[in-house]
C-alpha positions in Angstrom: -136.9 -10.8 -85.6 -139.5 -9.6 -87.7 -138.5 -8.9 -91.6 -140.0 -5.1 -91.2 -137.9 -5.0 -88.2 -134.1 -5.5 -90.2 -131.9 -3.1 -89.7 -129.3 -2.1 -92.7 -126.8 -4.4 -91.2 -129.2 -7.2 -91.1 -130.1 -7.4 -94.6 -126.4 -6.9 -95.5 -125.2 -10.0 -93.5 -128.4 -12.1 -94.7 -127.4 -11.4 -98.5 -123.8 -11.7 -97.3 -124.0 -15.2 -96.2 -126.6 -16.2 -98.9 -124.0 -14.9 -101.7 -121.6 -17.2 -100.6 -123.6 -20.2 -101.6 -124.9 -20.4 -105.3 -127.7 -22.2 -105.2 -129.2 -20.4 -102.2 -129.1 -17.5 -104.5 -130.7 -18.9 -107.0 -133.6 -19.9 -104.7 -133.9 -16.3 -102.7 -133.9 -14.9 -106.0 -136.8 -17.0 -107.6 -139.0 -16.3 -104.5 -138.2 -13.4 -104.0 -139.2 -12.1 -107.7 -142.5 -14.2 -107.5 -143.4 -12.4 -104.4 -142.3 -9.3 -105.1 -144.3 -9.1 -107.9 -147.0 -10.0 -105.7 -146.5 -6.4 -104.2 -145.4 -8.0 -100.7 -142.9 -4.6 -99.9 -139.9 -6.6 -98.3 -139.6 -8.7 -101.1 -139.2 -5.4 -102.9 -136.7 -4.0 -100.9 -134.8 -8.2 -101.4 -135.0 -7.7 -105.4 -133.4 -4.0 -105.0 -130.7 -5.3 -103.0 -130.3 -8.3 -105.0 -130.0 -5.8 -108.1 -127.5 -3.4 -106.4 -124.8 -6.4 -104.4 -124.6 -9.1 -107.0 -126.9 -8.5 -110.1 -124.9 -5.4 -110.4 -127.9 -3.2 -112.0 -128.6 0.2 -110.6 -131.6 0.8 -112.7 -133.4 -2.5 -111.8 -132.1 -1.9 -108.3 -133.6 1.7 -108.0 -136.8 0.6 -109.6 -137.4 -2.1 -107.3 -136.2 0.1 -103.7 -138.6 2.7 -105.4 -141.7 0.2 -105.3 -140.7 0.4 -101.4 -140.1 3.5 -100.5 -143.5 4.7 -102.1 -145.5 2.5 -100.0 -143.3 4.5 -96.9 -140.7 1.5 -96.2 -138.0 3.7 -94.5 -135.0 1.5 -95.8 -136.0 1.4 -99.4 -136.8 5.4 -98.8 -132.9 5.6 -97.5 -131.8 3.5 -100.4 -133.8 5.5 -102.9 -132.1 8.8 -101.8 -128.7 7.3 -101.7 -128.7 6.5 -105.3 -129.9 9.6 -106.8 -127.5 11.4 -105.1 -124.4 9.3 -105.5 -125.9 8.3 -109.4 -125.0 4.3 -108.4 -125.8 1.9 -105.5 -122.1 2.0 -104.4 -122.9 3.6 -101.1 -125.9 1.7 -100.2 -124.3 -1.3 -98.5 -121.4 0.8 -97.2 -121.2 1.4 -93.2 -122.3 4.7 -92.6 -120.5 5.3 -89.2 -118.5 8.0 -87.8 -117.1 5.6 -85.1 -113.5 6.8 -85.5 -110.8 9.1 -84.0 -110.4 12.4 -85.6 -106.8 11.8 -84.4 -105.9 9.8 -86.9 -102.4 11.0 -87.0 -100.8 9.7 -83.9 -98.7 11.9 -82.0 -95.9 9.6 -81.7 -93.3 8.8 -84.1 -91.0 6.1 -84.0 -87.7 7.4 -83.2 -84.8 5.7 -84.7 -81.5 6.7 -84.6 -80.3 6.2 -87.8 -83.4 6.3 -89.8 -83.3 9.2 -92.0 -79.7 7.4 -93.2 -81.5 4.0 -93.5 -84.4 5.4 -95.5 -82.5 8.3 -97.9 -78.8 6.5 -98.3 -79.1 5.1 -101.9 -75.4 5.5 -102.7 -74.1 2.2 -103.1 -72.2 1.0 -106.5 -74.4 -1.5 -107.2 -72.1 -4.5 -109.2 -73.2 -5.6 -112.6 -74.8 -8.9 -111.3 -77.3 -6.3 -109.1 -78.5 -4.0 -112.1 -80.7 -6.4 -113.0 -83.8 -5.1 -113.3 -85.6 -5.4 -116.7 -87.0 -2.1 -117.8 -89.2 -3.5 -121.0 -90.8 -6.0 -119.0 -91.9 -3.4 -116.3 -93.0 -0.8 -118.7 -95.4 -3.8 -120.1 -96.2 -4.7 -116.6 -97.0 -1.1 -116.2 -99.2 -0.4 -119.5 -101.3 -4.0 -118.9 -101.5 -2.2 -115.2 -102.7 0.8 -116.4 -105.1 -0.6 -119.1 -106.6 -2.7 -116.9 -107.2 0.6 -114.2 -108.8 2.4 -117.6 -111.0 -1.1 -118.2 -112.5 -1.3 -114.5 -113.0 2.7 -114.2 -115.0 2.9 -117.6 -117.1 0.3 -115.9 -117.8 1.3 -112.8 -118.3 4.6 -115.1 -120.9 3.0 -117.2 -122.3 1.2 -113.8 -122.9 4.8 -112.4 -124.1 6.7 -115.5 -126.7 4.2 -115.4 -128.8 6.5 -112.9 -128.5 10.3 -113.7 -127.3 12.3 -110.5 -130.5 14.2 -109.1 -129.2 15.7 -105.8 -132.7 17.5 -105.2 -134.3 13.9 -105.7 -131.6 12.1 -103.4 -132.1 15.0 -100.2 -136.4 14.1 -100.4 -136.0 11.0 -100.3 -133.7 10.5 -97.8 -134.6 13.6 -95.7 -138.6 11.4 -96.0 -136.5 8.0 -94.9 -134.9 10.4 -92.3 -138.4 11.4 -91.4 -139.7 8.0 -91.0 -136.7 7.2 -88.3 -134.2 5.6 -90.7 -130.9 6.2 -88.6 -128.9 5.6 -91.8 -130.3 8.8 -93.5 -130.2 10.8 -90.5 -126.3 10.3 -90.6 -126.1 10.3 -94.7 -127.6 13.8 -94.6 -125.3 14.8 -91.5 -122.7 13.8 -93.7 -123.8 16.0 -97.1 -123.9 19.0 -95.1 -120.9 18.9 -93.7 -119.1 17.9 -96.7 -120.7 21.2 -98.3 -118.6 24.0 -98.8 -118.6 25.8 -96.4 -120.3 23.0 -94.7 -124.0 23.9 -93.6 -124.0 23.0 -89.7 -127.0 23.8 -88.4 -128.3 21.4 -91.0 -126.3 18.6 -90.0 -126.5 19.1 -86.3 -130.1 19.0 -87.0 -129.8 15.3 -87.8 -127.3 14.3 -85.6 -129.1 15.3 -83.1 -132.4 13.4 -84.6 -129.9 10.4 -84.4 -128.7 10.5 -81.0 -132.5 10.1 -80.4 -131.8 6.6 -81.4 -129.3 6.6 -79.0 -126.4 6.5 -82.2 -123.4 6.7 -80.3 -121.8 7.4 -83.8 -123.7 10.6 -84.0 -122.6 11.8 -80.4 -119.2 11.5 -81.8 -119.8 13.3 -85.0 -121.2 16.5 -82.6 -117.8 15.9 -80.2 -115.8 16.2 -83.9 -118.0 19.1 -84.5 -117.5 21.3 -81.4 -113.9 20.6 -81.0 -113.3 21.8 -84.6 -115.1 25.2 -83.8 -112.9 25.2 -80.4 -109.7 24.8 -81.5 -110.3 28.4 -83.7 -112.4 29.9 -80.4 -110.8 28.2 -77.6 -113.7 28.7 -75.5 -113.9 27.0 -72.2 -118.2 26.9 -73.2 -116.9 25.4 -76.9 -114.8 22.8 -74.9 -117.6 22.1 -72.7 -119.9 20.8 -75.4 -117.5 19.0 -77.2 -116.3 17.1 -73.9 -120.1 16.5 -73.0 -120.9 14.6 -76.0 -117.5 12.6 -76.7 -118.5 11.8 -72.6 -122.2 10.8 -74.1 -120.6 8.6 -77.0 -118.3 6.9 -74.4 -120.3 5.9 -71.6 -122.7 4.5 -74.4 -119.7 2.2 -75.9 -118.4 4.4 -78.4 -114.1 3.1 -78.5 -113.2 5.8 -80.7 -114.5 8.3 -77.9 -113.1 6.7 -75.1 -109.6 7.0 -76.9 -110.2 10.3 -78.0 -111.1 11.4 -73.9 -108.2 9.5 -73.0 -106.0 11.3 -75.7 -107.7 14.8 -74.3 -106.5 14.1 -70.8 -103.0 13.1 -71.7 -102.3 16.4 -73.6 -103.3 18.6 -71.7 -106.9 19.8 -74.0 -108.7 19.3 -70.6 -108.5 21.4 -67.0 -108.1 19.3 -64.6 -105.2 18.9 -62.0 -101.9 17.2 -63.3 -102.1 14.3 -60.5 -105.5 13.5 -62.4 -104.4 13.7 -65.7 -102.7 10.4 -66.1 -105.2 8.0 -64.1 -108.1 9.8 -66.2 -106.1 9.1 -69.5 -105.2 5.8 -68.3 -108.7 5.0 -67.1 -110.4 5.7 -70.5 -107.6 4.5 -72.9 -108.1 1.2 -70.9 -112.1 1.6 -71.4 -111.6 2.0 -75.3 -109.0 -0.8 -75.2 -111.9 -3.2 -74.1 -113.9 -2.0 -76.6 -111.5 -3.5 -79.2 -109.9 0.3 -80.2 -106.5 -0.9 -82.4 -105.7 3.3 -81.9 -106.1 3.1 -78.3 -104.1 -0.5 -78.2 -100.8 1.5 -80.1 -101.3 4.8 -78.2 -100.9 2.2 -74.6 -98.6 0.7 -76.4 -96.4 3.9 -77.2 -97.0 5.7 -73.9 -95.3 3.0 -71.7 -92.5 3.3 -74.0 -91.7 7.2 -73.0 -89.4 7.4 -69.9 -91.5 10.9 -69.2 -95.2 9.6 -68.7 -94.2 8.0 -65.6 -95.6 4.5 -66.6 -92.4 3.2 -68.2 -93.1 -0.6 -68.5 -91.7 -2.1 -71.5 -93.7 -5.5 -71.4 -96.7 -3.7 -71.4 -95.6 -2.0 -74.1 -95.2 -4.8 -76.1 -98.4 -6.6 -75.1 -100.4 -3.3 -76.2 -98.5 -3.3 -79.6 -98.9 -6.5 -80.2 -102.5 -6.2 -79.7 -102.8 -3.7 -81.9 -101.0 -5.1 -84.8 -103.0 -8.6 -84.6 -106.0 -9.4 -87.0 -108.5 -8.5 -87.8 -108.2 -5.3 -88.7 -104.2 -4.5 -88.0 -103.6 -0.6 -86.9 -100.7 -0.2 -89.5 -98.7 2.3 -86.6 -98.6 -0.7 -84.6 -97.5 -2.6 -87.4 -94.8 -0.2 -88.3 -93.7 0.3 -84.6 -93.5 -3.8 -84.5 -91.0 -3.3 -87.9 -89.0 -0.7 -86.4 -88.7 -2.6 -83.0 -87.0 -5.9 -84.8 -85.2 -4.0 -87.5 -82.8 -2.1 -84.5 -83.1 -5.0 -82.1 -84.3 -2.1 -79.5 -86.2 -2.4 -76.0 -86.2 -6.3 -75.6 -86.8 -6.8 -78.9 -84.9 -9.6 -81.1 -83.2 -8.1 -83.8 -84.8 -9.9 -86.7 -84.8 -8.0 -90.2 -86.9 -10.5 -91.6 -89.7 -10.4 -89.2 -89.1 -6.3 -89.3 -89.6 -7.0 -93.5 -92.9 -8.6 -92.4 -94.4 -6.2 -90.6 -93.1 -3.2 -92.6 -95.2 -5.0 -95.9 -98.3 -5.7 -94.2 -98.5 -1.5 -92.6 -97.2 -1.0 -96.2 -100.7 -2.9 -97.6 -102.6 -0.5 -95.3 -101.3 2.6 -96.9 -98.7 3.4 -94.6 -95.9 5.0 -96.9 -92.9 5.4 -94.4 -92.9 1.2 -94.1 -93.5 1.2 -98.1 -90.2 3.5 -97.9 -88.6 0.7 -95.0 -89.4 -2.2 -97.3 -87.5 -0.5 -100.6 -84.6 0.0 -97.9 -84.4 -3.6 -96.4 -84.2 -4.3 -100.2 -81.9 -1.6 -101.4 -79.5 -2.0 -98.8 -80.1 -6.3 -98.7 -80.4 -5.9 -94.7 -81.4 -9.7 -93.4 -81.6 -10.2 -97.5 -80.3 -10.4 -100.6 -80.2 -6.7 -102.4 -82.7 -6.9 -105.0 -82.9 -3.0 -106.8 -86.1 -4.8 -108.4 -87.8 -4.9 -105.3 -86.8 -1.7 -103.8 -88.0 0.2 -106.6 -91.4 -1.0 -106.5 -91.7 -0.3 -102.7 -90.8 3.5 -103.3 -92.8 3.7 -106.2 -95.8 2.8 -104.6 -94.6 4.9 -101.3 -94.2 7.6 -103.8 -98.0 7.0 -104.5 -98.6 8.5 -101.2 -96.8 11.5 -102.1 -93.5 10.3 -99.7 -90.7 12.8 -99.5 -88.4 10.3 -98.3 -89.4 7.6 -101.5 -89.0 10.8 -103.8 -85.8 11.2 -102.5 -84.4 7.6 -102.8 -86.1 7.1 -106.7 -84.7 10.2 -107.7 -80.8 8.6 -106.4 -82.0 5.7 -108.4 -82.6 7.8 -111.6 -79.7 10.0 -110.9 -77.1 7.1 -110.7 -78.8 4.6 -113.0 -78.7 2.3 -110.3 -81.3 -0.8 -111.3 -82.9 1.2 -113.2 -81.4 3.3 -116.8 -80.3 6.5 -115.4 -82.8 9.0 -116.7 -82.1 12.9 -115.6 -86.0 13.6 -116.4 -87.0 10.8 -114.0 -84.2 12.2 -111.3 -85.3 15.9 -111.7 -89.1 14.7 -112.1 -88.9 12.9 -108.4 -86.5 15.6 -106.8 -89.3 18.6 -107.4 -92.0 16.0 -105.6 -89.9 16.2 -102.9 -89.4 19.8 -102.8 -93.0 20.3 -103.3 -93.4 21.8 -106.7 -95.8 21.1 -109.2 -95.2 19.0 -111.8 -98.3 18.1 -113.0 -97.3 19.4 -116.5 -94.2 20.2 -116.3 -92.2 16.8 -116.9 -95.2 14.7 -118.8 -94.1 14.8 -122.1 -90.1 14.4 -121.5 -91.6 11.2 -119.4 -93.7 10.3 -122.1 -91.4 10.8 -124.9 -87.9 8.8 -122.5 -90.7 5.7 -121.8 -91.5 5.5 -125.6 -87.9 5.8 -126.6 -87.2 3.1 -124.2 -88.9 0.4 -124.9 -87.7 0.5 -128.1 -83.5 0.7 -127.1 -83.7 -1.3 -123.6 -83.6 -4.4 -124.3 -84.7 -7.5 -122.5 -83.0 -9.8 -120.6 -82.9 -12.7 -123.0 -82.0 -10.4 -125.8 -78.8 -9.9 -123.3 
């Protein structure tokens, strides 16, 4: 393959695989700088790239992709645009792909029967030996924490200040690299116009459909999310037709996240088609998506031959599709949390195994899924397969509070509220009881917090000083 030739994902995985080794660096960089200042354009576009994934310099990066993109290189055009509008070369390298499910949120829940008791009981009398958590030391874990958050954002801040923001100078660029066939600014200028507000449609339909052209199943998706958005406010069978049609295009071209989607249409009912269709056609194209490698589509198989009603009860299929899901790389953290819930309760052929329910609830809880963040503090609150540790459980509904939690809410503010493993604190209890309600506290607790935390670490003392 010819250098001209690369496409964004080839230069990524060349530099990739070249940053791993040192001295291979060192060589691509020497050459390329001597040619590049040669004027040889693709050794332009290496030095920018160099500049912008390991030398970490915007300025040099943009002067170097600027070279480029005057002499018409489509890439360096794209990458010229990208900066000014984003005022750093953050985005650059980043996969610009709408290849996912605007059904991000399955429809199935995990159903146990006891779990609003498992996640909100936090009544126990915890004994002396169990109180042991040591405040001081977690309010200096917390301020080194929070230091170290104010360290990295005022440089990345300093990183991005480095190029001024010049939104008219980022759209000519890139609208020129969009010109010149560069499917990644077709799809970055899709994406500014419909993150307008309102979002400008016609403009980003316009280059969608300049990227379908290149056959961008990605972009066929982005017009299915499109239509289906105007449907579900006019529910108009002509609306639902052009939707349909291009989530159809994006599928038969390999699209996963359509295939799902088309199989999630059939199953509930967004499609009119006879009701002894219905379930072959969603099976058929979950199936299709499954082959494709779709972790959504794995747990949504997974979760239909769980349910009695869909008439394709089968429990080790079940398991084999939820399984697959949850398995690297790239884990679907409902799977994961399905997995936890399975081996916490012992249910449907599943071992009862706390521990392995522990494991899967912290690895969906890396992911960002809050309710296993909010199953981990439990396992740990109530010492189910483990020893009760308050320390533990604490942290898991703190950072499941990060995700705005009702249920961690609720169980921090019984923590507060009884002083257990933690000092009881009414403006802590109340602050976490109006997050679960909803309210807005944004001011109205900050400097009671601020002024309990500084009184604290003052009269809590440590556990040696015990």
């Amino acid at each position: 393959m010819a250098k001209s030739d690369m496409k964004l994902k080839d230069w990524v995985n060349v530099l990739h695989n070249i940053h791993l080794n040192k001295e291979k660096l060192v060589e691509l960089f020497d050459e390329s700088l001597q040619l590049a200042q040669q004027g040889i354009t693709e050794y332009e576009v290496i030095m920018g790239f160099l500049h912008c994934t390991t030398l970490d310099s915007a300025r040099d990066a943009l002067d170097w992709f600027k070279k480029a993109a005057n002499k018409g290189h489509a890439f360096a055009q794209y990458a010229t645009g990208t900066i000014y509008l984003h005022g750093s070369t953050s985005n650059i390298t980043d996969p610009i792909d709408s290849n996912h499910s605007i059904m991000d949120n399955s429809i199935y829940y995990i159903d146990t029967d006891n779990l609003e008791q498992f996640l909100g009981e936090a009544s126990k009398v915890p004994s002396e030996e169990d109180k042991k958590f040591n405040f001081r030391k977690w309010l200096k874990q917390e301020r080194l924490k929070f230091k170290k958050q104010q360290e990295n954002e005022e440089k990345e801040s300093c990183k991005s200040q480095e190029i001024d923001i010049n939104v008219q100078e980022g759209l000519e660029w890139l609208t020129l690299a969009a010109k010149n066939h560069s499917l990644e600014a077709q799809l970055s200028l899709a994406e500014y116009y419909l993150n307008l507000e309102p979002a400008n449609l016609k403009s980003a339909e316009e280059w969608l459909l300049c990227a379908v052209e290149l056959n961008c199943t990605s972009a066929m998706y982005k017009l299915g999310e499109i239509y289906y958005a105007i449907w579900e406010t006019s529910r108009d069978n002509s609306d639902r037709e052009t939707w349909f049609y291009w989530f159809k295009r994006a599928a038969e071209g390999g699209n996963g996240a359509a295939c799902f989607w088309i199989g999630y249409a059939y199953d509930n009912d967004l499609l009119d088609v006879d009701n002894d269709l219905k379930l072959n056609n969603s099976l058929e194209w979950l199936k299709k998506a499954v082959q494709l490698d779709n972790k959504q589509a794995m747990h949504y198989l997974g979760m239909m031959f769980r349910d009695k009603q869909k008439g394709v009860y089968d429990l080790k299929e079940s398991r084999r599709y939820l399984e697959k899901a949850a398995a690297p790389p790239d884990p679907y953290p409902e799977a994961l949390f399905a997995l936890g819930d399975l081996h916490l309760n012992g249910d449907e052929g599943f071992e009862k195994n706390p521990q392995l329910a522990l494991k899967y609830f912290k690895e969906a809880g890396k992911l960002g899924h809050s309710d296993a963040l909010c199953n981990v503090g439990a396992i740990y609150y109530n010492g189910i397969g483990t020893d009760v540790d308050f320390e533990k459980a604490f942290y898991a509904y703190q950072n499941a509070s990060i995700y705005d939690n009702k249920c961690a809410h609720k169980n921090l503010h019984d923590m507060y509220a009884n002083g257990v493993g933690v000092p009881k604190s009414e403006v802590s209890a109340e602050y976490h009881l109006q997050k679960m309600l909803g309210n807005d506290t944004t001011t109205l607790f900050l400097p009671d917090l601020l002024n309990e935390i500084s009184q604290s670490t003052d009269t809590h003392p440590t556990q040696g000083e015990q």
